[in-house]
ZAMARGU-4260 file (C-alpha; in steps of 0.2 Angstrom, whole numbers, plus 5000, padded with zeros to 4 digits):
<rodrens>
0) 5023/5087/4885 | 5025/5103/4888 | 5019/5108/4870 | 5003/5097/4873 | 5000/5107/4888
5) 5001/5125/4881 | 4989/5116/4869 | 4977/5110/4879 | 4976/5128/4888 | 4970/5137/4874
10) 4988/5144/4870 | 4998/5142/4853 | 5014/5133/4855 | 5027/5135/4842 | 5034/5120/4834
15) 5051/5128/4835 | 5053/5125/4853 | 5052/5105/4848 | 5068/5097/4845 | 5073/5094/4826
20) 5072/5076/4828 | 5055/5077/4833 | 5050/5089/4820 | 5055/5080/4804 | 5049/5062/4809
25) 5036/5056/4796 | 5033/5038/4803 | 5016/5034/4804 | 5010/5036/4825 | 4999/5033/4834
30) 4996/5041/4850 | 4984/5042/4863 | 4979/5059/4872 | 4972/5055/4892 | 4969/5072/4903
35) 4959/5075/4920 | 4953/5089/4929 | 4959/5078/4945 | 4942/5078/4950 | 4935/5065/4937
40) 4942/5051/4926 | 4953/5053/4911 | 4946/5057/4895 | 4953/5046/4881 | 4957/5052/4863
45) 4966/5045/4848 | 4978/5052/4838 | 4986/5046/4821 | 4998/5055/4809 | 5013/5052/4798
50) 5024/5061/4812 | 5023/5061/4829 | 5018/5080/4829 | 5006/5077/4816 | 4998/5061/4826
55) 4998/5073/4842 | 4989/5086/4834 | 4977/5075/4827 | 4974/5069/4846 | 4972/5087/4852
60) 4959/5090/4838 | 4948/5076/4844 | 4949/5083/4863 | 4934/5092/4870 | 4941/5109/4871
65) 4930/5115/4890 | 4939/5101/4900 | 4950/5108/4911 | 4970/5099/4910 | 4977/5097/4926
70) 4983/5081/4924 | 4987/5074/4907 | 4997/5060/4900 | 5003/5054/4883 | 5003/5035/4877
75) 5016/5034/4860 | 5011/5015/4853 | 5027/5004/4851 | 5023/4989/4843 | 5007/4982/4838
80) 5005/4961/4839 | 5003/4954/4822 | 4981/4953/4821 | 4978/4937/4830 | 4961/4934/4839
85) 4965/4933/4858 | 4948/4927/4861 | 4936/4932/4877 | 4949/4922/4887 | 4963/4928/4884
90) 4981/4921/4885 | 4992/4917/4898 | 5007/4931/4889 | 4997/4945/4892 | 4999/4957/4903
95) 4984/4968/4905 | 4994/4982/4913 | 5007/4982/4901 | 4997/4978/4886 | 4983/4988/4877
100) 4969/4980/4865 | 4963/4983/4849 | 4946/4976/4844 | 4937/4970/4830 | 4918/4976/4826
105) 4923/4994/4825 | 4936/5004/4815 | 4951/5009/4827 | 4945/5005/4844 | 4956/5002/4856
110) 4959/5003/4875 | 4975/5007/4886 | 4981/4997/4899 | 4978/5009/4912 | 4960/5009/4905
115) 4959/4990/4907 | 4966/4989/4926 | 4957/5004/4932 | 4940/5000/4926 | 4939/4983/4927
120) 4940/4978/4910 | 4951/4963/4913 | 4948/4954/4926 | 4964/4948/4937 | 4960/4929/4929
125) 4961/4937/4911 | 4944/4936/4907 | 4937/4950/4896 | 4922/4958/4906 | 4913/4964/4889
130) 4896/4971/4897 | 4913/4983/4909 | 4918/4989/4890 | 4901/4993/4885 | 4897/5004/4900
135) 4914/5012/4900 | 4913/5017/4881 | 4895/5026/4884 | 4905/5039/4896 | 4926/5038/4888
140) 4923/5050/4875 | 4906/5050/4868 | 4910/5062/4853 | 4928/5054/4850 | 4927/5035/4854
145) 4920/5025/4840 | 4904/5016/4843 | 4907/4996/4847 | 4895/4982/4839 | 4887/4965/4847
150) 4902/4956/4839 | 4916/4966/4850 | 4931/4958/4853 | 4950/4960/4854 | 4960/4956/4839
155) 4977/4963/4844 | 4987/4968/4857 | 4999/4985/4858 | 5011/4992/4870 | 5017/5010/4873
160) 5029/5021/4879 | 5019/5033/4893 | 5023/5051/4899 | 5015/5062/4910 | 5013/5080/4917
165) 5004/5088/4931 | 5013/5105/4925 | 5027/5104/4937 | 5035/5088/4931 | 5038/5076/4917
170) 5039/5059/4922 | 5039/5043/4909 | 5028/5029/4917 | 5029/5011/4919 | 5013/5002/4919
175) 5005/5017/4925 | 5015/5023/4938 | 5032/5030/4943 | 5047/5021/4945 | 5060/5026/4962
180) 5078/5026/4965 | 5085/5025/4983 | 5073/5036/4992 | 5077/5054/5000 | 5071/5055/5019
185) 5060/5070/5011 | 5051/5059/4999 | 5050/5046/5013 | 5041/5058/5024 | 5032/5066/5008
190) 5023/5047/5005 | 5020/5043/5023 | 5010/5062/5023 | 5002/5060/5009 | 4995/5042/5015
195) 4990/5049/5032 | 4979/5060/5023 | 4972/5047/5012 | 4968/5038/5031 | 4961/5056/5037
200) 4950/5055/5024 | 4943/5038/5026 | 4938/5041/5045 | 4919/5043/5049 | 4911/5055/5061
205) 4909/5040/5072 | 4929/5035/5072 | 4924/5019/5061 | 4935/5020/5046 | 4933/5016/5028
210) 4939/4998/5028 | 4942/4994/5012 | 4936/5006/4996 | 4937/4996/4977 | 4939/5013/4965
215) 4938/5002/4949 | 4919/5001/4956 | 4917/5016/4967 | 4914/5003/4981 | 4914/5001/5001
220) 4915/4983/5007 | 4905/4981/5023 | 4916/4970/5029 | 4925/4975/5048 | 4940/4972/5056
225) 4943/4978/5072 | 4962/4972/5074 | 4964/4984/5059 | 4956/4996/5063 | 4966/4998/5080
230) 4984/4992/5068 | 4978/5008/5059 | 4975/5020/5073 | 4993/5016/5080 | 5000/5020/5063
235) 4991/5036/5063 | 4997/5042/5080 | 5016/5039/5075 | 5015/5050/5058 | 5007/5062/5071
240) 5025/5060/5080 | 5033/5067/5064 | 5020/5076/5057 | 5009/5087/5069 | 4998/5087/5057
245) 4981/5093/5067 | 4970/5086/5056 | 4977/5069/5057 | 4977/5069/5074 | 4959/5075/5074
250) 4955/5060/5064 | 4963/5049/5072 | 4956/5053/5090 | 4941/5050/5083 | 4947/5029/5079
255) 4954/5028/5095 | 4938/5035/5106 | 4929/5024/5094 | 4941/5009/5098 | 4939/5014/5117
260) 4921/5015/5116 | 4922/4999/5110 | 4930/4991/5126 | 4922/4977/5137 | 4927/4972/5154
265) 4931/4954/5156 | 4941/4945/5168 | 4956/4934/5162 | 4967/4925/5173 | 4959/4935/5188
270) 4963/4950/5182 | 4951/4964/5180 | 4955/4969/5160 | 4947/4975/5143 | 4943/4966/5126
275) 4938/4973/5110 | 4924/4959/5104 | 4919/4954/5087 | 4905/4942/5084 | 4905/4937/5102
280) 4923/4933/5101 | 4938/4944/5105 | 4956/4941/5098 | 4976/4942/5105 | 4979/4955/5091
285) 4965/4967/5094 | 4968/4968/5112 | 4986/4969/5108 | 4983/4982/5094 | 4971/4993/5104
290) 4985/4992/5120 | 4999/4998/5106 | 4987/5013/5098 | 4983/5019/5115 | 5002/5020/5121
295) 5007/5027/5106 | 4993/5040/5108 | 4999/5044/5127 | 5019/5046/5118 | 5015/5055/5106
300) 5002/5067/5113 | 5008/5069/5131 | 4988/5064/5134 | 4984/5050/5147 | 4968/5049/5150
305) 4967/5033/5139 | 4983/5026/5149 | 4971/5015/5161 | 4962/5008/5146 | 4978/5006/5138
310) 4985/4995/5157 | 4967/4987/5156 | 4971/4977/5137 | 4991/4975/5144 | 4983/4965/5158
315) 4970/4954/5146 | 4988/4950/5138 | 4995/4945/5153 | 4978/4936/5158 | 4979/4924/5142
320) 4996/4920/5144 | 4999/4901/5149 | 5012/4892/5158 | 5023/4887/5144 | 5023/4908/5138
325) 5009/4904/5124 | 4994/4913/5123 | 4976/4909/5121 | 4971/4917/5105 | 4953/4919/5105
330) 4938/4916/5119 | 4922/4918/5116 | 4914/4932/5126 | 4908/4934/5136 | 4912/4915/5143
335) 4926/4917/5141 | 4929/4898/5132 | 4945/4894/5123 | 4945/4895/5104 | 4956/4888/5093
340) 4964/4901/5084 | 4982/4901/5080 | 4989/4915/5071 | 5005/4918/5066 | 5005/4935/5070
345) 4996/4936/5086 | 5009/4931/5097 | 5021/4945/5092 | 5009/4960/5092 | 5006/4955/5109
350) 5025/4955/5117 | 5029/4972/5106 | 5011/4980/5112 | 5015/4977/5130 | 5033/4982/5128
355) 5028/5000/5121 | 5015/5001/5136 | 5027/4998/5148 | 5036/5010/5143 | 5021/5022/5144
360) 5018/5016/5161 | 5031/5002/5170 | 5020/4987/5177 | 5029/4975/5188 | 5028/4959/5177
365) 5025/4964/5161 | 5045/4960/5154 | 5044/4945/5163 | 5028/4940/5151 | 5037/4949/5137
370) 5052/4937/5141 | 5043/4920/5143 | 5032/4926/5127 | 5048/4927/5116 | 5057/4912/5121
375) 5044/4902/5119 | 5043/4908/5102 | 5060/4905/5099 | 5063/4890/5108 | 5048/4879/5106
380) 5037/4887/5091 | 5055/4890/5079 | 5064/4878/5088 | 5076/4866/5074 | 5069/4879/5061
385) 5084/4881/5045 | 5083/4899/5042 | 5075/4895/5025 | 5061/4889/5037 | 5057/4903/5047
390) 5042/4913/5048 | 5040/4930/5044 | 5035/4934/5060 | 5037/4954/5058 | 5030/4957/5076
395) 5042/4948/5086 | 5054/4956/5077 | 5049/4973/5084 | 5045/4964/5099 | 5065/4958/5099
400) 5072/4975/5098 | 5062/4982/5112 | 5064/4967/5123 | 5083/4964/5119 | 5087/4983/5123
405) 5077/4982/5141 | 5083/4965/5147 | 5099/4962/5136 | 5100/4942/5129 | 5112/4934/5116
410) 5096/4923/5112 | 5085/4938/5104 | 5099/4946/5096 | 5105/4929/5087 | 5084/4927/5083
415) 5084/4943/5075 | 5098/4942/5064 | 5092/4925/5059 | 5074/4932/5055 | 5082/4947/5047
420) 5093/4934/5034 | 5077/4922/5031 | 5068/4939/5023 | 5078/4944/5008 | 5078/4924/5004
425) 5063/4928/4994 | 5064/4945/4990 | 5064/4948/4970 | 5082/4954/4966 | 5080/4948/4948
430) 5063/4948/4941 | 5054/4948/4926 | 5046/4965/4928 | 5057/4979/4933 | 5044/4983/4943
435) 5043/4968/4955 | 5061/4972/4960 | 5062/4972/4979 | 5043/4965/4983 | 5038/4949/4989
440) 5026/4934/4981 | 5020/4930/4963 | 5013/4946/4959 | 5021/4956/4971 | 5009/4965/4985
445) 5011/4981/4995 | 5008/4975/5011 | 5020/4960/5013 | 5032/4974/5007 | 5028/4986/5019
450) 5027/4973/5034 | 5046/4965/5031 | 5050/4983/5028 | 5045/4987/5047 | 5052/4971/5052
455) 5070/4975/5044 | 5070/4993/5049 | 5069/4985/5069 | 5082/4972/5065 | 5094/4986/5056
460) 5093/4997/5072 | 5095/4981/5084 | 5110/4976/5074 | 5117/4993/5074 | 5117/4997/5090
465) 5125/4980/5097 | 5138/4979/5086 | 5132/4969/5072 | 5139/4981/5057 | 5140/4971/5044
470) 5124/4962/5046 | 5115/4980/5048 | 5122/4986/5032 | 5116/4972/5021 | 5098/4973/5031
475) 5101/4991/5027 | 5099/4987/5009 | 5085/4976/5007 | 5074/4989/5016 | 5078/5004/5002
480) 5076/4989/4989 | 5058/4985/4997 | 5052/5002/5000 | 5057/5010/4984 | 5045/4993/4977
485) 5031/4996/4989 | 5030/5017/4985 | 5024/5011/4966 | 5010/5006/4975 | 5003/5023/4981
490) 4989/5031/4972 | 4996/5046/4963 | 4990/5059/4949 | 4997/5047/4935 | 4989/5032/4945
495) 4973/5038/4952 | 4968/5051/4933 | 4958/5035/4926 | 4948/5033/4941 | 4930/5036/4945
500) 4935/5046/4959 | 4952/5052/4958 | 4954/5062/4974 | 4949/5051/4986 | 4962/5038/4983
505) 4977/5049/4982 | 4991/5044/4995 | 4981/5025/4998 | 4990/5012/4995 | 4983/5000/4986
510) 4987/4981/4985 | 4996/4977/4973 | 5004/4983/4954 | 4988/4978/4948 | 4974/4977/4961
515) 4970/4992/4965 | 4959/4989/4982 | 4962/5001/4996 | 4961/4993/5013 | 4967/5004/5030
520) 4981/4991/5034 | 4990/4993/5015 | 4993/5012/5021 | 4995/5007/5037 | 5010/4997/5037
525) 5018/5007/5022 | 5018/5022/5034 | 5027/5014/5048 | 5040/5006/5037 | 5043/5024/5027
530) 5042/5032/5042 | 5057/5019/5051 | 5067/5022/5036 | 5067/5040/5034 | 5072/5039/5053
535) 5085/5027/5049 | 5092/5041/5035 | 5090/5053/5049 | 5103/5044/5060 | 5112/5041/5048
540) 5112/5060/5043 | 5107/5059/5026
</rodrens>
């Protein structure tokens, strides 16, 4: 790699520098050459040759000698699949990020993996998206890239071993990205900055963020969600805690006056409180989330001019609580009428928000709420649960460890840990891809990493500090196992080079191995679980 790059710079590189392995293979190669200027997509060339080295030079041959090589990456093919016609459908065994295509109607076309993923090629149902191939061929490499006929279609399928360099380090890939061992605090911190500034980047003038960007497209959806957007805000202010990064917490004042400006008065349960309405209807979990941004902002920053705002949505959560410690999920405002909305996760957000804001500012009644909150819960809503059976109710279980510590229970203790052992039931501890190790679901997806992530790191400090050692050691575990899982999700040079716009999506986190959507939550939760970790390491002085 190294020889390439002098290469590509204009320099000489002496063959003598190669090892003599290298230098005397003669097996006929083939590679493929992909460099950015990290401001624009990969260009692609081929490269055959009895020799790796010859095969290599032939790639840099064929490479437009003006573009700049910032970022540059070598595909060496493997194994090529006997010619077979895969057909515009194609079959169940391939995998379009692991699997390259070679296709009939030209001589020596063919497309890498990363190619296929990033621009939408392949669809996530298999499906060839043939008028996606035409388009991307005009602008891949219009002097290298031979021309495709009316009859294109793939006829074989290759894999590769991949390696890249941005010129201070050499990685091999798999499907596209980096692989992790048991994560430093420093590169813990590293990826929770680097997403912050992915999330500084996606706020507006007017506090509104980018809600979800689709970089195989270039696309904003113009969908909203305010419970995100406040989720996100919260997230933001607690990077800020470790950070001080100004420009972060420039952005992310502007998302929480937004959020603020947003506010409604409305009356619940006779008291005088604020909602955060969508549609004419205003949710549990916003109200909760805007209450748990705005007490975060007041911790972090010292800063309480939002702290009435913040006491206005902590009494809307008090308003809507009933008798039995349920709450009412959604109204319509401003009625006020009962909806019927029953989310898993509402509940939850509401006992940890008002927990943080009594911190920020004690109010007579509040842990009471908190208390009648969780047990029902765990008493009526979990009741006769088997462990097997159990939600993955990540907001209680931060909920849990703030509750239990300001009025002490066996009964939220015992919840945790049983919560805490339901998780790693479904976790992938033996997978089929290497890379699925330590996510969750069939693919695997960033966010339902990121969120167990949080919900352990709370259970491992809970156990920890009541006595509970074993228990937190093996909680301890399957958080490393998930983060180092959800930080192959995080756009990074080798990940983000094939893109449209390459810049923008460095330090997101995007949802999945393969789908490669950027909404604010994915880097929202992925920051709050690296940053428990790395605070866990911290404790734990490593």
């Amino acid at each position: 790699m190294e020889f390439v790059g002098e290469a590509l710079a204009g320099g000489k590189p002496s063959e003598a520098t190669l090892p003599v392995g290298l230098r005397g293979d003669r097996l006929p190669r083939i590679v493929f050459l992909s460099v950015s200027d990290g401001e624009s997509p990969a260009r692609v060339v081929q490269g055959a040759g009895r020799g790796l080295l010859p095969a290599v030079r032939s790639a840099l041959a064929a490479f437009p000698a003006t573009d700049e090589a910032r970022w540059i990456k070598l595909d060496i093919v493997l194994k090529v699949d006997p010619a077979r016609a895969l057909g515009t459908r194609l079959p169940a065994p391939f995998e379009r990020s692991l699997h390259g295509l070679v296709f009939s109607g030209t001589d020596n076309l063919a497309l890498l993996p990363e190619e296929l993923v990033s621009h939408g090629l392949v669809d996530n149902k298999q499906q060839l998206q043939r008028a996606a191939i035409l388009r991307y061929l005009q602008r891949r490499s219009p002097h290298t890239t031979p021309r495709p006929s009316s009859s294109l279609s793939p006829t074989s399928r290759f894999t590769t071993l991949s390696l890249f360099t941005d010129g201070d380090e050499t990685l091999r890939l798999y499907r596209g990205h980096r692989t992790f061992g048991e994560p430093s605090r420093e590169e813990l911190l590293a990826a929770a900055t680097e997403a912050g500034r992915y999330l500084t980047r996606s706020v507006k003038a007017n506090g509104r963020f980018v809600y979800q960007y689709f970089p195989t497209t270039d696309t904003e959806s113009e969908d909203y969600n305010i419970t995100r957007h406040a989720g996100t805000a919260f997230s933001m202010m607690e990077l800020y805690g470790a950070t001080r990064d100004p420009e972060l917490l420039e952005a992310a004042e502007r998302a929480v006056k937004f959020m603020a400006d947003a506010a409604q008065p409305i009356t619940v349960g006779g008291l005088e409180a604020a909602a955060l309405v969508d549609d004419d209807v205003t949710y549990l979990g916003a109200n909760a989330l805007a209450a748990l941004a705005l007490a975060e902002y007041a911790k972090t920053t010292g800063n309480r001019q939002y702290v009435p705002l913040m006491l206005r949505f902590g009494r809307y959560i008090q308003g809507v609580q009933r008798e039995d410690g349920s709450f009412i999920q959604g109204q319509e405002f401003p009625s006020g009428r009962a909806l019927p909305v029953n989310s898993p996760y509402f509940p939850g957000e509401a006992l940890f928000a008002l927990l943080r804001a009594y911190l920020v500012e004690p109010v007579d009644g509040w842990l009471d709420v908190a208390e009648k909150g969780a047990q029902y819960l765990i008493n009526v809503r979990d009741a006769g649960l088997s462990i097997e059976e159990l939600p993955n109710d990540h907001w209680l279980m931060y909920a849990l460890n703030e509750l239990h510590r300001l009025r002490p229970q066996p009964l939220y203790l015992q919840q945790e840990l049983r919560l805490a052992q339901a998780i790693p039931l479904i976790q992938h501890r033996n997978p089929e891809f290497p890379d699925w190790f330590g996510g969750y679901y069939f693919p695997p997806r960033s966010t339902p990493a990121a969120t167990r992530s949080e919900a352990m790191a709370a259970a491992y400090r809970l156990a920890r500090d009541f006595g509970e050692t074993e228990a937190a050691e093996a909680i301890l575990a399957s958080v490393k196992q998930s983060v180092r899982f959800q930080l192959q999700t995080q756009f990074r040079p080798e990940s983000a080079m094939y893109l449209q716009d390459p810049q923008r999506v460095l330090g997101g986190f995007h949802g999945s191995l393969t789908e490669f959507d950027l909404r604010n939550d994915y880097s929202q939760h992925s920051i709050s679980s690296l940053l428990a970790l790395a605070q866990i390491l911290e404790d734990l002085g490593e």
